[in-house]
N, C-alpha and C positions, 0 to 999 in steps of 0.2 A: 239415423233419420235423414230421409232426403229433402233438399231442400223447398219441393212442394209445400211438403206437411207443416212449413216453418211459418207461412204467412198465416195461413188459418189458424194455427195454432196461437200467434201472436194476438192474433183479432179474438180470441177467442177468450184468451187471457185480457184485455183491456176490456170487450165489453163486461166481465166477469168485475173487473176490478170496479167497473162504471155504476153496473150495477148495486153494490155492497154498498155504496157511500149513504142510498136513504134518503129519504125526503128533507125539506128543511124542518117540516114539521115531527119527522121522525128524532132527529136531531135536538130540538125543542124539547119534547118528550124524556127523550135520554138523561138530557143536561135538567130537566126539571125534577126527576125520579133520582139522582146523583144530588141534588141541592136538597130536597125533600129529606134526603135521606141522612145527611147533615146537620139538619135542625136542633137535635139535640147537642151536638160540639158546639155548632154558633153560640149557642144556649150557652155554652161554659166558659166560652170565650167571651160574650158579652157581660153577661153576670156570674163568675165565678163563687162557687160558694164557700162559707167561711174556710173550714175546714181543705179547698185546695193546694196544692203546691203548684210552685212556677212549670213544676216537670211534667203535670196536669194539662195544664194553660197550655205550657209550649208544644207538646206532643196533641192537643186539641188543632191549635194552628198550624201544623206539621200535617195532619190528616188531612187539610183540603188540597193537598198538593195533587191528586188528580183528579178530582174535580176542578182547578184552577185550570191543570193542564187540557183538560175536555174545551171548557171555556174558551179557551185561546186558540182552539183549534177549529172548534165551531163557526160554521159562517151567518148563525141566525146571532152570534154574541159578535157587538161591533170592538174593533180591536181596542179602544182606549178602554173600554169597560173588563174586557179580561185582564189588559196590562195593568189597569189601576188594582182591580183585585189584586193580582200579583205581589206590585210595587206594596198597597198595603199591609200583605202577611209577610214581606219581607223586613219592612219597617217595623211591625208588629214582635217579629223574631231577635231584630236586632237591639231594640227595648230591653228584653229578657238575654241578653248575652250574657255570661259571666258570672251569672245566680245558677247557684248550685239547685238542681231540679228538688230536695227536699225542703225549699226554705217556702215557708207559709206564701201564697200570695199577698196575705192581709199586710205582709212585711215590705214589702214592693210595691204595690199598688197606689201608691200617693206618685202622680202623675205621668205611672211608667205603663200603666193601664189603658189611653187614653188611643195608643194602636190599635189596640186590640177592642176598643168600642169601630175604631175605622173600618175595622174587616168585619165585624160583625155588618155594618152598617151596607157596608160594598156587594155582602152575599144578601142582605134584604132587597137592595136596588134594582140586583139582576135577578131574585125570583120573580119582584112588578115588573120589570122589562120584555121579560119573556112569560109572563103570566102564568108562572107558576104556579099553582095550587098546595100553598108551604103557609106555615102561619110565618110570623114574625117575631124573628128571636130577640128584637127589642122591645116588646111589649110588656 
């Protein structure tokens, strides 16, 4: 290739890459359709049902890991609100360390719970934030 074909080419590739990035409100949309679609894990994370186990619970707060990741990378979500989400399900994870995934929640749950009402709490905040159209999995 000669080095003509190099500048347009290069231009050609960054308005391309310019392009792909989407509106804020496309952005919006994405991260609302991604939180939406969540609602039932929040759901089990906030209110686990009798019958759960920790390996239930933990693999629930494991699943928002790219939805979190979306979050933080979004520029319509402001950075302390994806980092507290974060900071939350990691708090939320470190709760549940060391319990073996078949052991009842109902067996844990006396104050080790109390994280994992936080992230439920943290993905309600940022569906109102960004007006999502998501019910509320503390209700």
């Amino acid at each position: 290739m000669s080095g003509r074909w190099l500048v347009p080419a290069l231009i050609g590739i960054v308005a391309a890459s310019l392009s792909c990035g989407g509106s804020p409100e496309d952005e919006r949309a994405a991260l609302c359709e991604d939180l939406g679609n969540l609602g039932a894990t929040v759901e089990l994370i906030a209110s686990p049902p009798v019958d759960a186990t920790v390996g239930q619970v933990r693999g629930a707060i494991e699943k928002l890991d790219p939805t979190i990741e979306q979050a933080q990378d979004a520029e319509v979500v402001p950075d302390a609100d994806a980092e507290g989400f974060r900071t939350d399900q990691e708090i939320a994870l470190e709760a549940l360390r060391g319990i073996g995934d078949d052991t009842s929640i109902l067996e844990v749950a006396e104050g080790r719970l109390t994280p994992t009402d936080a992230v439920a709490a943290r993905y309600r905040d940022l569906t109102v934030a960004l007006g999502c159209p998501v019910a509320d999995p503390l209700d």
